[in-house]
C-alpha positions in Angstrom: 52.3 72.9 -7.5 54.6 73.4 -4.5 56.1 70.4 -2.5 54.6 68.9 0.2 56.2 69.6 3.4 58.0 67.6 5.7 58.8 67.8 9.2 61.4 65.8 10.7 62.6 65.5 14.1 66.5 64.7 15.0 67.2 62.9 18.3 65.6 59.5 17.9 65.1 60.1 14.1 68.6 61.2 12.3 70.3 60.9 15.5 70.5 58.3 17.9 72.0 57.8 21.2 74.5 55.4 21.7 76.5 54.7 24.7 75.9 58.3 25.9 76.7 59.4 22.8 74.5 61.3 19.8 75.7 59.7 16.4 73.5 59.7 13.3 71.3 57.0 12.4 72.5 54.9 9.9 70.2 55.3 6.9 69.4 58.9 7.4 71.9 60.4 4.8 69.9 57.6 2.2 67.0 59.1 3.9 67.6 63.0 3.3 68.8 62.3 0.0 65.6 60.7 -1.4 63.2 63.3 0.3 65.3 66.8 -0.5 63.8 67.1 -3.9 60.5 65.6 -3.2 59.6 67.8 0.0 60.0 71.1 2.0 61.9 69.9 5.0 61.8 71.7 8.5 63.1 70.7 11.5 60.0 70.3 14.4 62.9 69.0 17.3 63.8 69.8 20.9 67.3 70.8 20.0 68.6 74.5 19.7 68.5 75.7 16.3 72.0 76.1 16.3 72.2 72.6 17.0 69.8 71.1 14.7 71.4 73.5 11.9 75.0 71.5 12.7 72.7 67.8 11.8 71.7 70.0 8.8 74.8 70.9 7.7 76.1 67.7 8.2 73.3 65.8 6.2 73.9 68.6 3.2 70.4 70.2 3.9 69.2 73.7 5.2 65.9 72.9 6.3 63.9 75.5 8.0 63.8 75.8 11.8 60.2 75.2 13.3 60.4 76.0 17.3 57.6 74.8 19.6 56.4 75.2 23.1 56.6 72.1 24.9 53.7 72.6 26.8 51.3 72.5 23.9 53.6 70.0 22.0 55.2 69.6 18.3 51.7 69.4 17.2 50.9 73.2 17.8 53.5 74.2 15.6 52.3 72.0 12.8 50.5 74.3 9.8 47.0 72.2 9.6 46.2 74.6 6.1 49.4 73.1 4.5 50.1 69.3 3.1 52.4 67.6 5.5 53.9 64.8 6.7 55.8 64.3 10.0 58.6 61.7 10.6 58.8 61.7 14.6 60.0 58.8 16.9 58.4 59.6 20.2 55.3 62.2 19.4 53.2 62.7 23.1 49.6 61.5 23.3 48.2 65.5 23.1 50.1 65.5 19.6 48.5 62.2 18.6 44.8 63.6 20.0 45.7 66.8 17.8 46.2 65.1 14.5 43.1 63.0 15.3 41.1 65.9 15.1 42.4 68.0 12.5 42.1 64.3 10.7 45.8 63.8 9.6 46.6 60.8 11.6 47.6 59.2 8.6 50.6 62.3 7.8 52.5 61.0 10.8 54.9 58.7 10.0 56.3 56.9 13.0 59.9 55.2 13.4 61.8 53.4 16.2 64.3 55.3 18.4 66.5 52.4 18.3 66.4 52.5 14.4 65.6 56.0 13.5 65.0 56.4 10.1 64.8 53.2 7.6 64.5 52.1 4.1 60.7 51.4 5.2 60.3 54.5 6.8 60.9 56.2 3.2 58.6 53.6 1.5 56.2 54.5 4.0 56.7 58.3 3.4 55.8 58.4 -0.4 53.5 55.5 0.1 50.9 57.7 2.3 52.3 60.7 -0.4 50.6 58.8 -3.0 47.5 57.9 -1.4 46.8 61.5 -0.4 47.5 62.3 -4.0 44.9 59.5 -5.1 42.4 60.6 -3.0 42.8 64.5 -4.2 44.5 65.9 -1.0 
């Protein structure tokens, strides 16, 4: 059976701004590490791929690059046929409308751009793993 993917976005999720400044969030080396054997991980961010492969790099991952227009949103570049989760901090209301109707409002999994990623944010993640495994997806 091949791993569920994940998409994760950078600024506001693995990084956050302070003062100015882009530093990484603090639990999202804890974070990588207990999702890198579990999942597929691709980036879904705003930043240049060069750039997000630097927060890769850094995190000791290589996660695929997943470009997207802005115009249509992160959503559009989301593969619907695959099983997926998505750790975002700030998705726009066309993405949210998306996932509504391809019914996977429940494979977002939201955090605070103050916070980025947390301890609940992974409990959260294989939380919603095991209930689509319960319920057969």
């Amino acid at each position: 059976m091949s791993k569920p993917v994940l998409y994760l976005d950078i600024v506001g999720t693995l990084l956050l701004e302070k003062g100015g400044e882009m530093e990484m969030a603090p639990f999202a080396q804890q974070f990588v590490d207990g999702v890198r054997d579990a999942f597929e991980i691709r980036f879904l961010t705003s930043l240049e791929e060069h750039q997000a492969q630097r927060v890769g790099e850094k995190l000791g991952i290589q996660p695929a690059y997943v470009p997207f227009r802005h115009a249509l949103g992160k959503a559009s570049a989301l593969r619907f046929d695959e099983n997926f989760f998505w750790v975002d901090d700030d998705p726009n209301p066309a993405d949210l409308l998306r996932l509504s109707d391809e019914r996977c409002s429940d494979r977002l999994i939201p955090v605070s751009r103050r916070e980025g990623v947390t301890e609940a944010t992974l409990r959260k993640l294989f939380a919603t793993l095991d209930d689509r495994r319960a319920s057969g997806d």
